[in-house]
C-alpha positions in Angstrom: -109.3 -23.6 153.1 -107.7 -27.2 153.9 -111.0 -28.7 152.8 -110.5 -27.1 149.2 -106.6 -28.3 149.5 -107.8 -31.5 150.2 -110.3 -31.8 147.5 -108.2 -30.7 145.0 -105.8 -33.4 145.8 -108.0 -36.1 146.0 -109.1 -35.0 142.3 -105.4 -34.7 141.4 -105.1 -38.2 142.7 -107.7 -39.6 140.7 -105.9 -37.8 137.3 -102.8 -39.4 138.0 -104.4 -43.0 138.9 -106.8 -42.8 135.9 -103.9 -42.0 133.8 -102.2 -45.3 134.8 -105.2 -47.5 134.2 -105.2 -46.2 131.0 -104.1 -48.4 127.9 -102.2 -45.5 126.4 -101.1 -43.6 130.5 -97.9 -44.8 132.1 -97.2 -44.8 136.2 -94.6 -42.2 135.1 -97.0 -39.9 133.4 -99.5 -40.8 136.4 -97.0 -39.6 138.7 -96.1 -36.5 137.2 -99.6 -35.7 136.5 -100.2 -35.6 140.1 -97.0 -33.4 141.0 -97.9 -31.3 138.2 -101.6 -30.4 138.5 -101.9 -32.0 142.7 -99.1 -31.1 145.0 -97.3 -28.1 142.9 -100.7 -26.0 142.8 -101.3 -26.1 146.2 -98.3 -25.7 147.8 -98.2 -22.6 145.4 -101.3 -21.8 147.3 -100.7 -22.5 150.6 -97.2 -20.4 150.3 -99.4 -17.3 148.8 -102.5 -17.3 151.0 -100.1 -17.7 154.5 -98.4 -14.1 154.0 -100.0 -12.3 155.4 -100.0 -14.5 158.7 -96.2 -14.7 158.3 -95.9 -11.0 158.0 -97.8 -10.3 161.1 -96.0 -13.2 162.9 -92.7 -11.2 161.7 -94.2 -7.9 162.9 -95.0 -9.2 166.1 -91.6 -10.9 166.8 -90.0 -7.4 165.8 -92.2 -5.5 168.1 -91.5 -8.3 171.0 -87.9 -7.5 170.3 -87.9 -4.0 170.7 -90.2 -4.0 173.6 -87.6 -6.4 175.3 -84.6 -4.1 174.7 -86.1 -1.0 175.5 -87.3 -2.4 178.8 -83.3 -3.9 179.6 -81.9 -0.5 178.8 -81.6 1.6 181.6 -80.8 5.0 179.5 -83.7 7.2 179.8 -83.3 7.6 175.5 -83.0 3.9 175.3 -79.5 3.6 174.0 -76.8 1.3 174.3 -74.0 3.7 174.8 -72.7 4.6 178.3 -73.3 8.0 179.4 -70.4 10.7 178.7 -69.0 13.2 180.9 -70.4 16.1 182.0 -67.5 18.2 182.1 -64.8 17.7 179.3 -61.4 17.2 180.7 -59.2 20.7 180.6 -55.4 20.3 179.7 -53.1 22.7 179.6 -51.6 24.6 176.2 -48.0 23.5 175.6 
């Protein structure tokens, strides 16, 4: 995939620098022409095709995390609350 990235900025490249060798092109226009059709593209790309490695990365993470706290807790159901009473206090009616 990087050698298509890289190709396609090299070509973007050579837009923008034939652009300002030409009578008419400004470095401006040059510029922009390789923002426009170069780097904007691809980061566009890049951002797009890594999803799905950022999603498993974030699913991973989230699975490390609950692996972690379910290991620290030492309730049997794995909750955070401390255990109640087994008996509920008796008081006397007024």
């Amino acid at each position: 995939m990087y050698l298509v990235v890289t190709a396609w900025l090299y070509v973007a490249l050579m837009m923008g620098v034939a652009e300002a060798n030409h009578p008419n092109g400004t470095l401006l226009g040059a510029v922009f022409t390789f923002l426009l059709y170069g780097v904007g593209p691809v980061a566009l790309l890049i951002y797009l095709m890594g999803r799905p490695a950022r999603r498993a990365a974030r699913r991973a993470r989230e699975a490390a995390a609950a692996a972690a706290t379910a290991a620290a807790s030492d309730e049997p159901d794995g909750g955070g609350q401390p255990p109640a009473d087994a008996v509920a206090p008796v008081r006397k009616e007024p």
